[in-house]
The first five atom37 places (N, CA, C, CB, O) and aatype in JSON, in Angstrom:
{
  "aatype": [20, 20, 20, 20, 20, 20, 20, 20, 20, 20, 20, 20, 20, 20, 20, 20, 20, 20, 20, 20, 20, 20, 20, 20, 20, 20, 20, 20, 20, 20, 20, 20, 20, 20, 20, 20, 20, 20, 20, 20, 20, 20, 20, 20, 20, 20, 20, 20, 20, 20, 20, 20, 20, 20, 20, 20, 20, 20, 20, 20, 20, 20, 20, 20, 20, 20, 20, 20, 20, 20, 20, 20],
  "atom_mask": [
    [1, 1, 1, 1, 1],
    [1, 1, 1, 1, 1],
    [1, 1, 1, 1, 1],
    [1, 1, 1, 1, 1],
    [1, 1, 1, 1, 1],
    [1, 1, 1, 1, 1],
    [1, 1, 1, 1, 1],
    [1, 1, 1, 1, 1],
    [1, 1, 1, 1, 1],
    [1, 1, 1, 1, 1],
    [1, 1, 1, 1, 1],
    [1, 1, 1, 1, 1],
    [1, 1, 1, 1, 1],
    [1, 1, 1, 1, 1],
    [1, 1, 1, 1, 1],
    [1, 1, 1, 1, 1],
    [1, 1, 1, 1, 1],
    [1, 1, 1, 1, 1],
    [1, 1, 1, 1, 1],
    [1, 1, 1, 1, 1],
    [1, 1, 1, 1, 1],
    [1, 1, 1, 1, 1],
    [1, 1, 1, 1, 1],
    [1, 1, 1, 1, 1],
    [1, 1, 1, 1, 1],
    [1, 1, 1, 1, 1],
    [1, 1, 1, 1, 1],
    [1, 1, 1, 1, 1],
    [1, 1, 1, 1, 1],
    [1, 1, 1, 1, 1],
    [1, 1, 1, 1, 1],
    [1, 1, 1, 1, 1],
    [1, 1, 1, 1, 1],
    [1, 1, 1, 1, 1],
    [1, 1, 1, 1, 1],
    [1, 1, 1, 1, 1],
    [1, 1, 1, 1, 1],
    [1, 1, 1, 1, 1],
    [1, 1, 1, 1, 1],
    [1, 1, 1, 1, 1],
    [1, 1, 1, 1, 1],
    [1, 1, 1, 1, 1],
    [1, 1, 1, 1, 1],
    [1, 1, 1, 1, 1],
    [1, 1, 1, 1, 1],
    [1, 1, 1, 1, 1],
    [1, 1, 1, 1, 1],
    [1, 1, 1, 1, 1],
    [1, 1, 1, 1, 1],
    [1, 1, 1, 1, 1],
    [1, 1, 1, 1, 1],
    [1, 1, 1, 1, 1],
    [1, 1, 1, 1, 1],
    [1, 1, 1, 1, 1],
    [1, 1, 1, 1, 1],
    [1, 1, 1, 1, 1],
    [1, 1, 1, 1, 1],
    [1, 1, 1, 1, 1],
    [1, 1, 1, 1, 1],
    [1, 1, 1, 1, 1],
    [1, 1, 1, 1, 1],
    [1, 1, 1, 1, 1],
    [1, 1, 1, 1, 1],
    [1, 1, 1, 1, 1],
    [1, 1, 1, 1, 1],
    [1, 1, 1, 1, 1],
    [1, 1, 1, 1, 1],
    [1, 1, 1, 1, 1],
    [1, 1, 1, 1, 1],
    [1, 1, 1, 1, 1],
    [1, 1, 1, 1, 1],
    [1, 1, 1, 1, 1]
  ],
  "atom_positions": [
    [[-34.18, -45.55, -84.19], [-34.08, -46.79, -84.93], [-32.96, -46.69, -85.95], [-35.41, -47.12, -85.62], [-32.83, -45.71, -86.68]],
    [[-31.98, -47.97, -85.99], [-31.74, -47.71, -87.45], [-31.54, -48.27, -88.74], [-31.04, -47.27, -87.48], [-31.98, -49.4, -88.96]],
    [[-30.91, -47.61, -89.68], [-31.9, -48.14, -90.99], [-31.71, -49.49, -91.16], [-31.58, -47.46, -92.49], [-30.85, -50.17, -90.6]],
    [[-32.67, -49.92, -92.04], [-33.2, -51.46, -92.21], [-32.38, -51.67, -93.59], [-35.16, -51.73, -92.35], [-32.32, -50.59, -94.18]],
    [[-31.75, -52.69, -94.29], [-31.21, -53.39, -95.09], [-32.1, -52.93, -96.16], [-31.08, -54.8, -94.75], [-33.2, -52.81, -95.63]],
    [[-32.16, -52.59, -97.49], [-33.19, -52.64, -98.54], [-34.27, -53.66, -98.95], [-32.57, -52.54, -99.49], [-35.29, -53.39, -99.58]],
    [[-33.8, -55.17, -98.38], [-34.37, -56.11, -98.37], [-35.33, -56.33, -97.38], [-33.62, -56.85, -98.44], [-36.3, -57.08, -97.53]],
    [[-35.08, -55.67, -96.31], [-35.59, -55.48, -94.59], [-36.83, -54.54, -95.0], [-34.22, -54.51, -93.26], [-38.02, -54.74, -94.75]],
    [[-36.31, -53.57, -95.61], [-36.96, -52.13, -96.17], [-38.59, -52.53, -96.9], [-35.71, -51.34, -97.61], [-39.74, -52.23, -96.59]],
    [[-37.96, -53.36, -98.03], [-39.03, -53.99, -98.68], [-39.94, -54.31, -98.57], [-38.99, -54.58, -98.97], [-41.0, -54.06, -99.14]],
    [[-39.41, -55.4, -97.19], [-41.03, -56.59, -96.61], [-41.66, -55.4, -95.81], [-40.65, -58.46, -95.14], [-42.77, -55.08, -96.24]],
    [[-41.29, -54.82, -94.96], [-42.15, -53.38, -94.4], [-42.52, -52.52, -95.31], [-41.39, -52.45, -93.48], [-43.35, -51.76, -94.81]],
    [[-42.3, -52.24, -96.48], [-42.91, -51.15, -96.9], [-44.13, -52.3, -97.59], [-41.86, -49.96, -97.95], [-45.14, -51.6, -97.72]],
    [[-44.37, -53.4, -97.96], [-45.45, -54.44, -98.79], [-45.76, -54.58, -98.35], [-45.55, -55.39, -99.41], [-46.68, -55.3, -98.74]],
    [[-45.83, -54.35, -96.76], [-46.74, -54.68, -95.75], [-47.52, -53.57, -95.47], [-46.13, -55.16, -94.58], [-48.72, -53.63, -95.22]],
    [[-46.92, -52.66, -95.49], [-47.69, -50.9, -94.81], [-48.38, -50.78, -96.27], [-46.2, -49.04, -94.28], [-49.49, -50.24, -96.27]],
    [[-47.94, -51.14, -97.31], [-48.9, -51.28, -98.46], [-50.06, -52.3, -98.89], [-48.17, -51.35, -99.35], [-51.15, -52.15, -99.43]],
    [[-49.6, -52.99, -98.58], [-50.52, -53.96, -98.27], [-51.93, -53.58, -97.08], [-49.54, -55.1, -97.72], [-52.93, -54.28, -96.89]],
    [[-51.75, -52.87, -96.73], [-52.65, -52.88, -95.57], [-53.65, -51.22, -96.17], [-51.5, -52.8, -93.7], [-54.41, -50.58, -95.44]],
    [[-53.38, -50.94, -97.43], [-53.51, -50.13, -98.26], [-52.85, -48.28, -97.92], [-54.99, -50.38, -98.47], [-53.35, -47.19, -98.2]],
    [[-51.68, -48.64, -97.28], [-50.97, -47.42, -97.61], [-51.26, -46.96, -95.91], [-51.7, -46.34, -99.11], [-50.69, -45.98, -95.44]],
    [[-52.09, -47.7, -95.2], [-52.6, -47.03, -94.04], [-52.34, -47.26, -92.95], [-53.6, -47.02, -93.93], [-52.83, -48.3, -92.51]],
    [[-51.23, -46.18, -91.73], [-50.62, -47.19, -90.72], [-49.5, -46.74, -91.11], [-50.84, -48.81, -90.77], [-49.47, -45.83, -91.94]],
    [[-48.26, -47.34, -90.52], [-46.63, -47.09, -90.42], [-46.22, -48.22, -90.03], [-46.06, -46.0, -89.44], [-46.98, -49.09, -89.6]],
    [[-44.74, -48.38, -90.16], [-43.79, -49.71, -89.59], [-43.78, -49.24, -88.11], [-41.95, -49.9, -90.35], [-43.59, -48.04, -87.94]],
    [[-43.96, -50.04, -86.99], [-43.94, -49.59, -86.15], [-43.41, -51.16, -85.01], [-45.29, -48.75, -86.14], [-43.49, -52.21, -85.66]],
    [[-43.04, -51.31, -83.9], [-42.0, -52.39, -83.43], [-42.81, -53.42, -83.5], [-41.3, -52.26, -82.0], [-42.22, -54.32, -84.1]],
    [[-44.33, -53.89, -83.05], [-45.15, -54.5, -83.39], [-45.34, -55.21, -84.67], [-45.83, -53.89, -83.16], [-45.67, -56.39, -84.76]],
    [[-45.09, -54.31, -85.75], [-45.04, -54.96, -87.33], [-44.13, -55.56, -87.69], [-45.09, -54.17, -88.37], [-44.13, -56.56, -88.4]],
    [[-42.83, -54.76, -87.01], [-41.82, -55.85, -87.31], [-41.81, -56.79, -86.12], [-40.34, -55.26, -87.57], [-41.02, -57.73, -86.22]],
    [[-42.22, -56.74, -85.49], [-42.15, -58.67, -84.82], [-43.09, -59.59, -85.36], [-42.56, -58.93, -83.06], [-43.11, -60.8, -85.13]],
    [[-44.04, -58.81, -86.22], [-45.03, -60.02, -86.54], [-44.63, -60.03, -87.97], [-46.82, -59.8, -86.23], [-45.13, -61.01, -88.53]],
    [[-44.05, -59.43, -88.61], [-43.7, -59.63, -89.78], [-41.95, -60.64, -89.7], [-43.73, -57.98, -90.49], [-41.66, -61.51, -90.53]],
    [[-41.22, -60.3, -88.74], [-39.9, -61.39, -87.76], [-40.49, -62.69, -87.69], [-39.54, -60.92, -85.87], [-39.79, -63.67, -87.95]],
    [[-41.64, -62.8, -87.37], [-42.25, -63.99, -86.62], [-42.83, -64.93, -88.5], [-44.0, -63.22, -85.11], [-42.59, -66.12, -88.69]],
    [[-43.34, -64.29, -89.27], [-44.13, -64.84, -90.04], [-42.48, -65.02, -91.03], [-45.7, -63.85, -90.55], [-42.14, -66.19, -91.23]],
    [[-41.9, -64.32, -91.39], [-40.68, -64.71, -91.9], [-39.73, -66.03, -91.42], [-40.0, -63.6, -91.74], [-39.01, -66.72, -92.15]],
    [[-39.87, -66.12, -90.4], [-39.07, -67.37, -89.36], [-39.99, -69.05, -89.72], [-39.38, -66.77, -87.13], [-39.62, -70.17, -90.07]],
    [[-41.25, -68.44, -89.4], [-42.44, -69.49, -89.77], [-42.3, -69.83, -91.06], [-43.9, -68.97, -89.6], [-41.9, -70.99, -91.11]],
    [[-42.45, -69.32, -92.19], [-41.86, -69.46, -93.35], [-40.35, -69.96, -94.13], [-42.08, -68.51, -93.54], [-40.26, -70.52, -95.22]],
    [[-39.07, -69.49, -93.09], [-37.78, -70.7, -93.42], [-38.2, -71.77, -92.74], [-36.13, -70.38, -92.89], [-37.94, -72.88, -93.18]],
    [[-38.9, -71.62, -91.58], [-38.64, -73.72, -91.13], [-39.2, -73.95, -91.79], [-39.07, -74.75, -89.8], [-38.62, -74.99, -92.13]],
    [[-40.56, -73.82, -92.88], [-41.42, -74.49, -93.59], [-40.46, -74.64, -94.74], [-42.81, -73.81, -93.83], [-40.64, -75.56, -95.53]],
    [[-39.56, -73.91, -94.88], [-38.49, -73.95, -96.66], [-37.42, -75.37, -95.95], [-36.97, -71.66, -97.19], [-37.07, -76.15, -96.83]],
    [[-37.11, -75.57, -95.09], [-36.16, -76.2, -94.25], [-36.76, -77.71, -94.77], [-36.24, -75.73, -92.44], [-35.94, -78.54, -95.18]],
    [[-37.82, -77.96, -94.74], [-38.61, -79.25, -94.67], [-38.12, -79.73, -96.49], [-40.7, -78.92, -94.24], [-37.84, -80.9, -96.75]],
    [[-38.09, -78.72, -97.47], [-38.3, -78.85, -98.86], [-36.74, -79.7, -99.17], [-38.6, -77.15, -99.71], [-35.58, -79.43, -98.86]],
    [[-37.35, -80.8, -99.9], [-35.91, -81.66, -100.36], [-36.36, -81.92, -101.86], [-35.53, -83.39, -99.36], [-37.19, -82.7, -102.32]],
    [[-35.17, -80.63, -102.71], [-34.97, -81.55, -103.78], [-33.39, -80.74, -104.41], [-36.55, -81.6, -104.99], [-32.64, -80.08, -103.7]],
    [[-33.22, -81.0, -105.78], [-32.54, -80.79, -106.19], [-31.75, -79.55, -105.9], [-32.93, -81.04, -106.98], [-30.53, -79.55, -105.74]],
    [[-32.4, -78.68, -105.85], [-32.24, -77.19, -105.4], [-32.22, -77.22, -103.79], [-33.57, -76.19, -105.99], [-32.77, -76.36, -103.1]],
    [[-31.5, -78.33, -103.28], [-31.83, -77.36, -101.81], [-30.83, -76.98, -101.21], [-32.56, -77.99, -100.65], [-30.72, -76.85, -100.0]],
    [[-29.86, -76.71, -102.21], [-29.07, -75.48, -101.12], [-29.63, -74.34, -101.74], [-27.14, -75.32, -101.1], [-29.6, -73.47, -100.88]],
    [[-30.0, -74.01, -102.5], [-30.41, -72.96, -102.89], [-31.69, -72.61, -101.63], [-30.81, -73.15, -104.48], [-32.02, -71.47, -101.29]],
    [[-32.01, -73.33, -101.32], [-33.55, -73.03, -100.14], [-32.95, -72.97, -99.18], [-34.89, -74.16, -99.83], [-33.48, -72.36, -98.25]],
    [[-31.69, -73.53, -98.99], [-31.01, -73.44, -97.39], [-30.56, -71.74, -97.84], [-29.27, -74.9, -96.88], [-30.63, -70.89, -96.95]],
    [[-30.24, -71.47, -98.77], [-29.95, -69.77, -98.62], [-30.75, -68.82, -98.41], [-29.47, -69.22, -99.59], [-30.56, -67.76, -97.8]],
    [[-32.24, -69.43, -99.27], [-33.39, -68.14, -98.87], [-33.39, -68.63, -97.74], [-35.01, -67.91, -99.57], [-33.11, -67.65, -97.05]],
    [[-33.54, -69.64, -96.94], [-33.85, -69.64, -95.47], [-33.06, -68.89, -94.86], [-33.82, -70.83, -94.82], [-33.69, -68.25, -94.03]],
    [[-31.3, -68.48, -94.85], [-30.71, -68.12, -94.07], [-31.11, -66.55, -94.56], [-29.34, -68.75, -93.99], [-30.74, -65.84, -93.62]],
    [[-31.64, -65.79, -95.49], [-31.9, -64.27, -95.85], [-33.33, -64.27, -95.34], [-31.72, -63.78, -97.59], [-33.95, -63.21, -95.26]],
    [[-33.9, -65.48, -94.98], [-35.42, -64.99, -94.36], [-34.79, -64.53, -93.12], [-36.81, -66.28, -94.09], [-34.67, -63.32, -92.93]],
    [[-34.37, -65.44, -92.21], [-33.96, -65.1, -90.74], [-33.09, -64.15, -90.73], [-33.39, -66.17, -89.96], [-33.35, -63.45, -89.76]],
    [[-32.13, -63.71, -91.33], [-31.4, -62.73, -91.62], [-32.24, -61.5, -91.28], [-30.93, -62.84, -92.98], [-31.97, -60.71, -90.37]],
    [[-33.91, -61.38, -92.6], [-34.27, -60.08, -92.59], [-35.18, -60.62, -90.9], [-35.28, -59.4, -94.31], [-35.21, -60.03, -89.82]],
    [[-35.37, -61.04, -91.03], [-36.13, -61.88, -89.35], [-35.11, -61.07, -88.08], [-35.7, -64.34, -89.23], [-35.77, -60.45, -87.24]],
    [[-33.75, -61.05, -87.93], [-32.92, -60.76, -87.09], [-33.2, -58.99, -87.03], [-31.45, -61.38, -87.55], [-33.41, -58.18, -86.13]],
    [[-33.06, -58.94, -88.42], [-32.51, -57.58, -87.96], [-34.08, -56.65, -88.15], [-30.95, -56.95, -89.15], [-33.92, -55.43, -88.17]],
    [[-35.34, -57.08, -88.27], [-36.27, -56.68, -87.88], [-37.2, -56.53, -86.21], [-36.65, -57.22, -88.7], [-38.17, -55.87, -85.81]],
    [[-36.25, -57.55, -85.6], [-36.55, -57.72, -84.06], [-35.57, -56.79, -83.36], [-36.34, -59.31, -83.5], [-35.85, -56.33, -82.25]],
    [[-34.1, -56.43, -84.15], [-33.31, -55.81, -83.38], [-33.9, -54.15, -83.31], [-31.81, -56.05, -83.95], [-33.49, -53.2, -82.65]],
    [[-35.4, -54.27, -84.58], [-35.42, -52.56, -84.24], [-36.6, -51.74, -83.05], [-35.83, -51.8, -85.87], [-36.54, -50.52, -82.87]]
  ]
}
């Protein structure tokens, strides 16, 4: 595998913590953690206000960490 972005790094390690420390990142976690990140920008995609380019950017760093969690 190789290494994940620090940001990539993150949502997998809050997740393997989340689950209380128990378990590993493993290709499975990151597709369902790919999948729930993706589900989460189209839902930011829908949001209209003042700020929304600012939401069009977290959307493009959700799918971003989304991409390069499926590529591992």
């Amino acid at each position: 595998m190789t290494e994940l972005s620090p940001a990539a790094q993150s949502v997998i390690n809050a997740a393997v913590e989340a689950g209380g420390g128990y378990g590993r990142a493993t290709p499975v976690l990151h597709a369902r953690i790919a999948a729930a990140l993706r589900a989460a920008a189209v839902q930011m995609t829908c949001y209209s206000s003042k700020k929304f380019l600012f939401a069009i950017a977290d959307v493009m760093k959700l799918r971003a960490i989304a991409d390069e969690l499926e590529a591992q």
